[in-house]
N, C-alpha and C positions, 0 to 999 in steps of 0.2 A: 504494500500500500504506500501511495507518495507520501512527503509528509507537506509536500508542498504542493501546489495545484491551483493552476489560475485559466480560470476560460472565460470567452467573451459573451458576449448578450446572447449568440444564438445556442451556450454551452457548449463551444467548441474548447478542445482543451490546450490554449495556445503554450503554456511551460509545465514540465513536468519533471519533478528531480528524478525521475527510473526513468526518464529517458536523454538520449542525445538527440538532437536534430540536427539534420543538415545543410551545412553553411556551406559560403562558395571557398573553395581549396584552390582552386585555377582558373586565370581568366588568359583569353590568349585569339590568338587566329590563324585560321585555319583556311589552307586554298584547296580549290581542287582542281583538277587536273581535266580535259577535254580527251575524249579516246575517239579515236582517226574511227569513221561508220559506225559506230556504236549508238551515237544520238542520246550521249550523256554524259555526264562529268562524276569524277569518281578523286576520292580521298581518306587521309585517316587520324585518326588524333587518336594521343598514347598519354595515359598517363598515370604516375606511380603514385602509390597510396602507402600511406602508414596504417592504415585501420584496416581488419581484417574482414568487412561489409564494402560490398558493391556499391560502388560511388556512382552519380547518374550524369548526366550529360543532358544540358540543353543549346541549341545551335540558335543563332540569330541568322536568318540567311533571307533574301525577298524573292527566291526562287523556287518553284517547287523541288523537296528534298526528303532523304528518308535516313533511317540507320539500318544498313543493311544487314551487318553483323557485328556481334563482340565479342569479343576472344579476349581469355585472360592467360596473364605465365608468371606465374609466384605474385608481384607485388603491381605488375604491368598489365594496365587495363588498354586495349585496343577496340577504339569505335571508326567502322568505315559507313562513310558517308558516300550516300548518291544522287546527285542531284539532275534535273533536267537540262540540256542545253537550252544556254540563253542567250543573246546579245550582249549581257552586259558584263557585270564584275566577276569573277572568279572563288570570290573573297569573302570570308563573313567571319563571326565571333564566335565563340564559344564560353561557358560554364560550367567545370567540373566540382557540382556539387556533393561534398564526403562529410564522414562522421568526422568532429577534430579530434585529434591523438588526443589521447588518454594525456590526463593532469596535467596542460595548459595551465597555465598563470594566471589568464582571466584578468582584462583590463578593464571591463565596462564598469559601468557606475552601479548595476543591477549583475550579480553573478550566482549562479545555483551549483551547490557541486552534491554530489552524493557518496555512500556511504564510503565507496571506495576513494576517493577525493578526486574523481573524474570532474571535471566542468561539462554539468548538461546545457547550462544557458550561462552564454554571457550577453550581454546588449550589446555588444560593438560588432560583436555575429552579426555575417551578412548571409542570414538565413532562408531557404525556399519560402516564395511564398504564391501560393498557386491559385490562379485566378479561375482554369477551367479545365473539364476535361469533353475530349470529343472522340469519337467513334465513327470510322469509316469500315466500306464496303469495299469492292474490286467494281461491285458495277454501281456503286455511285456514278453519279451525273458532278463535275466538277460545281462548287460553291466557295460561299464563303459568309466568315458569320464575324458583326461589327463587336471591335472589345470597346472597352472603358477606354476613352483619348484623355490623354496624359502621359501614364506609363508606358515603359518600354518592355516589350516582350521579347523572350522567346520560347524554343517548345523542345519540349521533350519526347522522342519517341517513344512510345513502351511499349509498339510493337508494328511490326510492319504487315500490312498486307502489299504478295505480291502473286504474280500471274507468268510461268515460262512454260512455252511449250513449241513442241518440235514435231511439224507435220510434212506430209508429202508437198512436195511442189505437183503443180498442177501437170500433164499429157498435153504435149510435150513441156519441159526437155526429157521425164519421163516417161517411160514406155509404159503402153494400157496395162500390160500385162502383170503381176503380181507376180508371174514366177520367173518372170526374164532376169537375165542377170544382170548385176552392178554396171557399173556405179547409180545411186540411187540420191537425188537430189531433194535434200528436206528447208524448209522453211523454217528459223529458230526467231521465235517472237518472245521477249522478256519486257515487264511490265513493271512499274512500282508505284505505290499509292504514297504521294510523299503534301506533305502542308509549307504552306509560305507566309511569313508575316510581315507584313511592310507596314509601319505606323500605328494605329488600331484596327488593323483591319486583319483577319485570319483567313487565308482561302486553301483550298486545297484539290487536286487532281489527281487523276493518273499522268505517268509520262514513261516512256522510252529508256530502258536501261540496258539494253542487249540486242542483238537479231544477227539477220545476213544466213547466206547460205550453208550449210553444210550438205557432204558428199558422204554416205556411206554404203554399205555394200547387198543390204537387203532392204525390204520391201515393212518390213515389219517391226523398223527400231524409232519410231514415234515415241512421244511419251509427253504428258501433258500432268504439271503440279503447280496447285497454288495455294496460299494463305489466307482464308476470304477477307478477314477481320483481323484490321489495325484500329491501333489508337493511337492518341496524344494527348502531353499537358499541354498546355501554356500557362506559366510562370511568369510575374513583376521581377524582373533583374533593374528597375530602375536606380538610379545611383550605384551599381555593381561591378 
C-alpha cells in the first residue's frame, strides 16, 4: 500500500511512492535514409539504458511513419523506423522515455522516494504525459483527428499494422500454364499503416514500404501476411 498518493479531480492517480514513472532519458535526431524503388524511407535509433524495463520511444516527424521493429542486446534498445517518401525533410526528433536509475539525488523542490530510497517522483522530471490514444485498421480510409493547439506532440507506436504479400504476375510474362517451368514472375506488395503530426493536427494512412518484382522457380510460392491492428499514443513533449 502507498503511503503517499495524490490524484487529480477525475481520481487519476498522478504520484505514487511504489511506483517510478517515466521521464525523458534522451532527446536527439534522427534521419532517415531514401531506398532506390522501394517508395520509402527507412532508419534506426539505438539507445542504452540503465534500468532493466523497456524504455518507449516517441518520434516527432510530419510524415506519415511507423516503428517497424525493436530489437534489444543486453542494455541496447534498437527502434527502426519507416517512413513514407516525401518531398520534403528527411529529419525529425525523437524521445526516449525510461525509468530513472535507481537512487538519483533528486533536485526538484517536490521529491518522493521509497522504501528502498529509489526516487519515484521528483518535479524537475520531464515526465510522459499523454494526451490520447488511437487505433487503426489496414483498411482504414486515411484521416485525421484535431488535438488541443498549443502543445507540441508527438506519438508513440505500440504497434504497427502492416500488409506484404507476394502474388503471381499476370499471363504474360507468365505462362497460362501452372505446370510449365521456371522462371516464375511474382509481384511483392508491402504496406504500412504509419500516423503524422504537424502542429495540432494528427493524421494518418497507409503508405508504400517495399515491392518490385521477384523471379522464382514455381508456380506455387505466393504467400500473403499481415497485422490488421495498430495503435498509437500521442504525448505533450512540450518544453522537452
Amino acid at each position: 500500500m502507498a503511503f503517499i498518493r495524490i490524484r487529480n479531480d477525475k481520481s487519476t492517480v498522478l504520484i505514487d511512492d511504489e511506483y517510478v514513472n517515466l521521464c525523458v532519458a534522451e532527446k536527439g535526431t534522427f534521419v532517415l535514409s531514401n531506398v532506390t524503388n522501394v517508395g520509402a524511407r527507412f532508419g534506426t535509433i539505438s539507445y542504452t539504458s540503465s534500468s532493466p524495463y523497456p524504455p518507449m520511444l516517441a518520434l516527432q516527424f510530419p510524415y506519415f511513419h511507423t516503428v517497424t521493429a525493436y530489437t534489444r542486446s543486453g542494455n541496447t534498445h534498437t527502434w527502426h523506423v519507416s517512413a513514407a517518401s516525401a518531398a520534403g525533410g528527411n529529419q525529425g526528433t525523437y524521445f526516449v522515455f525510461d525509468v530513472p536509475a535507481a537512487r538519483l539525488p533528486g533536485t526538484g523542490l517536490v521529491v518522493l522516494r521509497n522504501a528502498q530510497n529509489q526516487v519515484t517522483f521528483d518535479s524537475d522530471g520531464r515526465y510522459m504525459r499523454v494526451d490520447g490514444f488511437f487505433q487503426n485498421q489496414m483498411t482504414d480510409q486515411p484521416g485525421s483527428a484535431g488535438l488541443i493547439a498549443g502543445p507540441t506532440y508527438a506519438v508513440v507506436h505500440a504497434g504497427a499494422a502492416f500488409f506484404n504479400q507476394r502474388r503471381l504476375a499476370p499471363s504474360p510474362p507468365n505462362p497460362g500454364n501452372p505446370s510449365a517451368p521456371g522462371p516464375w514472375f511474382y509481384i511483392d506488395d508491402a504496406q504500412q499503416f504509419g500516423y503524422a503530426v504537424s502542429g495540432a493536427q494528427l493524421s494518418w494512412s497507409r503508405f508504400p514500404y517495399g515491392g518490385g518484382q521477384t523471379q522464382l522457380p514455381r508456380a506455387d510460392m505466393g504467400f500473403s501476411v499481415s497485422s490488421a491492428r495498430g495503435a498509437a499514443m500521442v504525448i505533450d513533449v512540450t518544453g522537452y
